[in-house]
PLY file of the C-alpha trace (Angstrom):
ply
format ascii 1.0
element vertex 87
property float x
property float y
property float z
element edge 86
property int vertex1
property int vertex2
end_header
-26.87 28.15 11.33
-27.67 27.21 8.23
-26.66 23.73 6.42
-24.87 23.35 3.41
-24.27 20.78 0.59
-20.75 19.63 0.40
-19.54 19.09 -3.20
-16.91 15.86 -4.08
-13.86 16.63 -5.60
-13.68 13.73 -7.92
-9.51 13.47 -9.08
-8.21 13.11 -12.45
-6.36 10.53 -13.51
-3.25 12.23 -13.51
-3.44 13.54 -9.80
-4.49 9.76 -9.23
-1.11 8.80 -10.86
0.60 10.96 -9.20
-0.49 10.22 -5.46
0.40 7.01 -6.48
3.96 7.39 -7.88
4.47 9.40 -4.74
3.10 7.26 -2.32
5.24 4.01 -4.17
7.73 6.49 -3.88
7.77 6.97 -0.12
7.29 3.83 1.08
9.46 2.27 -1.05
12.21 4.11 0.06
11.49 3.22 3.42
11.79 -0.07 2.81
15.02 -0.23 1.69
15.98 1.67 4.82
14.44 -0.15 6.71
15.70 -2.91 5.33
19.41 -1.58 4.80
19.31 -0.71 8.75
18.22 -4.11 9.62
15.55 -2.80 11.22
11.70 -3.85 11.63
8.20 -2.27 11.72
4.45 -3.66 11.81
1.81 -4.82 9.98
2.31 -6.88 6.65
5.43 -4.84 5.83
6.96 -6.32 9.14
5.51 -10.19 8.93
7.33 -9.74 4.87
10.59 -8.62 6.94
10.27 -11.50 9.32
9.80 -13.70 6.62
12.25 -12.58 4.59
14.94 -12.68 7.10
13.70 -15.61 8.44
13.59 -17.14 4.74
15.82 -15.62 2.31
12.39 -15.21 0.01
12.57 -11.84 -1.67
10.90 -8.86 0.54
8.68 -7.71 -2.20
7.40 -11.36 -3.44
6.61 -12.09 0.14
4.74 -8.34 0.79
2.94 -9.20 -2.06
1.98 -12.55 -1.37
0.85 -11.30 2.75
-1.18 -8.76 1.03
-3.49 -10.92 -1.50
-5.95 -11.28 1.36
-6.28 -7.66 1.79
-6.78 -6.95 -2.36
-9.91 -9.39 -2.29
-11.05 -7.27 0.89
-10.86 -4.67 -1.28
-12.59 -5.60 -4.18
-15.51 -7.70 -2.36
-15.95 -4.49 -0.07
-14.22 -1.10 -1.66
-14.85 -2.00 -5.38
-12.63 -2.67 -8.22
-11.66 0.58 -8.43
-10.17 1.03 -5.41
-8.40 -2.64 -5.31
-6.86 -1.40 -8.85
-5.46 1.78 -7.39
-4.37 0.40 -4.36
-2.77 -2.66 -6.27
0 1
1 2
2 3
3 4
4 5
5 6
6 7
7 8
8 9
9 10
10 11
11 12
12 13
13 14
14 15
15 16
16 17
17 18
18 19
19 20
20 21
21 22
22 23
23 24
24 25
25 26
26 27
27 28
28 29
29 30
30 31
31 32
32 33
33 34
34 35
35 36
36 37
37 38
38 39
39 40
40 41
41 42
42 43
43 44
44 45
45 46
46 47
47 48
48 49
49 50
50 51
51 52
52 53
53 54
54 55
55 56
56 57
57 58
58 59
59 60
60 61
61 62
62 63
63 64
64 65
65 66
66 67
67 68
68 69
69 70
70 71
71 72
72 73
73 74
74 75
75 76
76 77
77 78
78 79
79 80
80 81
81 82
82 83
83 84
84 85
85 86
Protein backbone atom coordinates (compact mmCIF):
# COMPACT_ATOMS: atom_id res chain seq x y z
CA UNK A 1 0.00 0.00 0.00
CA UNK A 2 1.51 2.82 -0.96
CA UNK A 3 1.13 6.47 0.74
CA UNK A 4 0.06 9.43 -0.83
CA UNK A 5 0.25 13.27 -0.43
CA UNK A 6 -3.07 14.84 0.12
CA UNK A 7 -3.43 18.23 -1.62
CA UNK A 8 -5.61 21.36 0.28
CA UNK A 9 -8.29 22.75 -1.46
CA UNK A 10 -7.79 26.29 -0.46
CA UNK A 11 -11.58 28.24 -1.25
CA UNK A 12 -12.09 31.38 -3.00
CA UNK A 13 -13.51 34.10 -1.67
CA UNK A 14 -16.63 33.77 -3.30
CA UNK A 15 -17.33 30.06 -2.21
CA UNK A 16 -16.22 31.58 1.28
CA UNK A 17 -19.10 34.13 0.85
CA UNK A 18 -21.26 31.94 -0.09
CA UNK A 19 -20.96 29.20 2.76
CA UNK A 20 -21.42 32.05 4.71
CA UNK A 21 -24.60 33.68 3.31
CA UNK A 22 -25.90 30.16 3.45
CA UNK A 23 -24.97 29.21 6.69
CA UNK A 24 -26.46 33.00 8.09
CA UNK A 25 -29.09 31.86 6.05
CA UNK A 26 -29.98 28.63 7.82
CA UNK A 27 -29.59 29.40 11.10
CA UNK A 28 -31.15 32.45 10.97
CA UNK A 29 -34.17 31.09 9.90
CA UNK A 30 -34.16 28.81 12.61
CA UNK A 31 -34.12 31.26 14.91
CA UNK A 32 -37.01 32.92 14.14
CA UNK A 33 -38.74 29.56 14.33
CA UNK A 34 -37.55 28.81 17.02
CA UNK A 35 -38.31 31.76 18.36
CA UNK A 36 -41.88 32.19 16.68
CA UNK A 37 -42.70 28.56 18.26
CA UNK A 38 -41.63 29.61 21.61
CA UNK A 39 -39.45 27.02 21.69
CA UNK A 40 -35.74 26.50 23.09
CA UNK A 41 -32.44 24.77 22.13
CA UNK A 42 -28.73 24.71 23.62
CA UNK A 43 -25.68 26.27 23.71
CA UNK A 44 -25.32 30.19 23.42
CA UNK A 45 -28.30 30.30 21.04
CA UNK A 46 -30.42 28.89 24.04
CA UNK A 47 -28.74 30.99 27.17
CA UNK A 48 -29.65 34.31 24.32
CA UNK A 49 -33.35 32.72 24.35
CA UNK A 50 -33.38 32.45 28.08
CA UNK A 51 -32.20 35.75 28.34
CA UNK A 52 -34.21 37.22 26.06
CA UNK A 53 -37.38 35.87 27.39
CA UNK A 54 -36.29 36.25 30.64
CA UNK A 55 -35.28 40.03 29.75
CA UNK A 56 -37.01 41.53 26.94
CA UNK A 57 -33.19 42.37 25.55
CA UNK A 58 -33.20 41.78 21.82
CA UNK A 59 -32.24 37.96 20.81
CA UNK A 60 -29.54 38.98 18.47
CA UNK A 61 -27.80 41.80 20.83
CA UNK A 62 -27.77 39.23 23.55
CA UNK A 63 -26.31 36.16 21.03
CA UNK A 64 -23.89 38.51 20.23
CA UNK A 65 -22.91 39.71 23.42
CA UNK A 66 -22.78 35.51 24.87
CA UNK A 67 -20.58 34.95 21.98
CA UNK A 68 -17.65 37.71 22.46
CA UNK A 69 -15.85 35.15 24.60
CA UNK A 70 -15.84 32.64 21.94
CA UNK A 71 -14.50 35.38 19.00
CA UNK A 72 -11.31 36.09 21.27
CA UNK A 73 -11.03 32.11 21.48
CA UNK A 74 -10.89 32.35 18.10
CA UNK A 75 -8.52 34.80 17.31
CA UNK A 76 -5.94 33.97 20.31
CA UNK A 77 -6.20 30.21 19.06
CA UNK A 78 -7.74 29.87 15.25
CA UNK A 79 -6.26 33.18 13.88
CA UNK A 80 -7.76 36.28 12.61
CA UNK A 81 -8.86 34.76 9.76
CA UNK A 82 -11.00 32.44 11.03
CA UNK A 83 -12.52 34.87 13.93
CA UNK A 84 -13.33 37.25 10.75
CA UNK A 85 -15.20 34.55 8.90
CA UNK A 86 -16.84 33.21 11.68
CA UNK A 87 -17.80 36.82 12.94
Amino acid sequence: MSTSATSVHVHTLFEDAQAIFTGTLFVSLALILFAQAGLMTGGTAGVAFLLHYATGITLGKLFFLINLPFYWFAWTRMGREFTFKTF
